[in-house]
C-alpha positions, 0 to 999 in steps of 0.5 A: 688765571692764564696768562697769553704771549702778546704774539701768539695765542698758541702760547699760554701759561698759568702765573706759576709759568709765566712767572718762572719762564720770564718771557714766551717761546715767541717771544712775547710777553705773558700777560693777562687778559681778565681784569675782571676775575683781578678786580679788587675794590679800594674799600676792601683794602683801605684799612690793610698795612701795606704788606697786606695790601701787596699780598691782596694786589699780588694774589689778584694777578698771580691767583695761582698762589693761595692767599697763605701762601702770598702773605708768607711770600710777601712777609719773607720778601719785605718785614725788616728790609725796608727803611719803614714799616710803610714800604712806600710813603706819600710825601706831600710836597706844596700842593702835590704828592711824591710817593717814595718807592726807594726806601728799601735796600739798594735805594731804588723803586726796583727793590719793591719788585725785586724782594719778591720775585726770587721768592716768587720763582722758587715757589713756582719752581717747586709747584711745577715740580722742577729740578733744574737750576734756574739762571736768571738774565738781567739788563740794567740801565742802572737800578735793576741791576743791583735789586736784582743782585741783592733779591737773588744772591745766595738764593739756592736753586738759582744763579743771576747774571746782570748785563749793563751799559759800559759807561751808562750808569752813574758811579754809585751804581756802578759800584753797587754792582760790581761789589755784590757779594755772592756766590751765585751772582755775575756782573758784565759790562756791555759796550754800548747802550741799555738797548743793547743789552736788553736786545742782546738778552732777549737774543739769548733766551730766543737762542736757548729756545731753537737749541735748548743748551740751557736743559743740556746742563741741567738749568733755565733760563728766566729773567728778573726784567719787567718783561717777568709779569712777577716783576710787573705784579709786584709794582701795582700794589704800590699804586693802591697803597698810595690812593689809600694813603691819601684817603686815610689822611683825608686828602682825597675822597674815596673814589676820587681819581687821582692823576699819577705822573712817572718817570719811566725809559721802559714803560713798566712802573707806568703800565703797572698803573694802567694794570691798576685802573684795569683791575678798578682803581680810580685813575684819571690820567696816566702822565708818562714822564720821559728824560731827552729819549723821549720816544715813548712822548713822541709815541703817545702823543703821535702814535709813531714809534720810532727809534731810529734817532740819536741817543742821549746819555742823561743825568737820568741813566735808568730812562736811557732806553729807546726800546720800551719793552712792557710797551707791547704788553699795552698795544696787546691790551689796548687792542683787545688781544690782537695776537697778529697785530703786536707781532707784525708792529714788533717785527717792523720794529725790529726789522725797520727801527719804526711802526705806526699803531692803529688812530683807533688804539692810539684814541684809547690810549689818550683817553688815559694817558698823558705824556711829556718830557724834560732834558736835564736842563729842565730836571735840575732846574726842577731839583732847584727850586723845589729844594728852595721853595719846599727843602725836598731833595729828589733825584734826577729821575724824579725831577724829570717827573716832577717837571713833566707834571708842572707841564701837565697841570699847565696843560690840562689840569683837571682838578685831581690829586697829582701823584709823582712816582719818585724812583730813587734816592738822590744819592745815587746820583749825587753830582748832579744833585749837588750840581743843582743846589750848590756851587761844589765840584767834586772829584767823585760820585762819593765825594759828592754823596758826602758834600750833597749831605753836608749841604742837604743834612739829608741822610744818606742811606747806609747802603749807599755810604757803606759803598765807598773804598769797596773793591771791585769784585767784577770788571768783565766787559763784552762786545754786545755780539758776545754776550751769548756766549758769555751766558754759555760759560755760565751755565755750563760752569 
């Protein structure tokens, strides 16, 4: 399989490449072009577990890899990690579905991606034959972070250091972070927002690419984002497990499409969806979910994107995002491989804050996406009432999902199984579920953890629990202008 920069096609790599270098030279994104060759019938996979399920998704898009060599990949990422053996279930929820991707062990749908991506960098790593330490570089708006943290500590050959907005995460997962345990792991809070720190990292990889400081002290630079097509893979898989969920249960007819409604602030979960239509899975509309940032609603409904306007911190921090990176490597496909195209709409974005894409690309898209978007009035209204008429606990990023989908249905419903991605617990954003189904107050992130269970006799995952009274093993913060060098320090230490 090769895989093509979205802004050049002077720059291609095969899946072990991509995989291992994180983003291209030009800065784009490695992304494939043949969905034919990836092609995988549902029928092939209906019967399979779900980790057999992953292997046969992921092996399709990173070929590459002997199918032995996936399954192991996919065994050592997932057996026993995971709150059941499912991965990712299908919880019905009235008359829709929420498939629950935050069962594994920082609670969050990152931990699918991220189990497998450092096993998928160290085998890539050994069949290129290289030598050199690999760094990987992360902006979190909350949720990577931590999965990120967790799939690469104490993995030799590597180190991490995670960037996240200073005062842009909920207290549970600040904390997450700053306690990881590690020899290998670094955390460093950034004055300003998620855009911030995900620009200031791609300036990092383009500043190693000109003057090549990382070779100088024997390491790599890569990155656990989704702009890695090894985090994108992963993701996909979960699209099928779900479709085949509700085939088996008898909720569905086989090739029946379904609608699948995501909460997404970086455009990746939901362009995993659209690599899953492309590779043959019966998808009717793609419902991208947005919170009070809402450029990416503005942007399919207009086919205007714009970033030069006010930004929200919301009770839903990991949508917090403004510059939607995995949105390129969809403009790239939806324009058939337009290489001059995507450069010229990143540029403009960069230099001007705003592009315009082609009517005819912006036609395409609508033909299999739909957008919305609900500020947190509408999302903990949404919390609300589908605690009272259902006894469902969702968090506030899938309460977003959740009421963008009613709009949907209201809007134009065509008569298909609805599909809500749930992107966390809701106990890593406590306060504001609690908020929303009660009249308590309390101090802090984990007195609330503890008040939510009380009121919700929901569980709170031992991951989360464990957090409360852990001291703090992190506390740098950096302008965003400093962030380079901070990573210098790093390596060359």
């Amino acid at each position: 399989m090769i895989f093509y920069s979205t802004r050049s096609k002077s720059h291609t790599a095969d899946s072990t490449e991509a995989v291992l270098k994180g983003i291209a030279p030009d800065g784009g994104l490695y992304t494939p072009v043949d969905f034919e060759s990836m092609r995988l019938d549902v029928a092939d996979v209906l019967n399979k577990s779900a980790i057999e399920i992953s292997a046969a998704v992921i092996g399709r898009i990173l070929n590459d890899f002997t199918p032995a060599e996936m399954r192991a990949i996919i065994e050592a990422a997932y057996a026993g990690k995971f709150e059941t053996e499912d991965l990712t279930p299908v919880e019905k929820v009235g008359d829709d579905f929420v498939l629950e991707l935050f069962r594994g062990p920082t609670s969050a749908f990152k931990d699918v991606a991220l189990s497998v991506l450092p096993r998928l960098i160290i085998a890539s790593r050994e069949k290129l034959g290289v030598k050199d330490e690999i760094v990987i570089l992360t902006a979190t708006s909350g949720d990577t972070g931590k999965a990120a943290l967790e799939g690469f500590h104490d993995v030799e050959g590597t180190r991490i250091v995670v960037f996240y907005p200073d005062g842009g995460v909920s207290d549970v997962q600040k904390a997450q972070m700053v306690t990881q345990a590690g020899g290998n792991v670094g955390v460093c809070a950034v004055r300003g927002n998620f855009d911030d720190a995900q620009t200031g990292v791609k300036n990092i990889f383009a500043d190693d690419e000109a003057n090549h400081w990382a070779a100088a002290s024997g390491a790599r630079l890569s990155s656990a984002n989704s702009i890695n097509i090894g985090r994108l893979a992963p993701q996909v898989a979960y699209y099928y497990k779900a479709y085949c969920d509700l085939v088996l249960r008898g909720e569905i007819t086989l090739g029946d499409p379904v609608n699948f409604i995501v909460p997404t602030g970086n455009f990746g979960d939901i362009l995993a969806g659209e690599f899953a239509r492309r590779m043959g899975l019966p998808v009717a509309k793609l419902v991208c979910a947005s919170n009070a940032n809402n450029v990416l609603t503005d942007f399919i409904n207009t086919g205007v994107y714009d970033r030069r306007r006010e930004f929200y911190k919301t009770a839903s921090p990991s949508m917090d995002i403004l510059v939607s990176s995995n949105l390129e490597r969809y403009l790239f496909l939806a324009s058939g491989g337009d290489f001059d195209l995507v450069a010229d709409l990143m540029d403009q974005l960069k230099r001007e804050g705003v592009y315009i894409a082609p009517e005819g690309l912006m036609a395409a898209m609508r033909d299999h996406f739909s957008a919305g978007c609900a500020d947190d009035a509408k999302a903990l209204d949404a919390i609300r009432r589908v605690w009272k008429s259902h006894g469902y606990l969702m968090d506030t990023h899938t309460a977003v999902g959740w009421a963008v989908m009613e709009e949907f249905k209201a809007r134009e419903d065509n008569g298909w199984a609805n599909v809500l991605l749930s992107t966390a617990s809701p106990y890593k954003f406590s306060r504001d579920v609690l908020s929303a189904i009660s009249d308590a107050e309390p101090e802090s992130g984990f007195g609330a953890m503890r008040l939510l269970s009380e009121v919700s006799r929901v569980p709170v995952p031992e991951g989360l629990a464990s957090l409360e009274g852990k001291a703090p093993r992190f506390t740098d913060c950096v302008g965003k202008a400093d962030m380079l060098e901070y990573v210098k320090k790093a390596v060359s230490r």
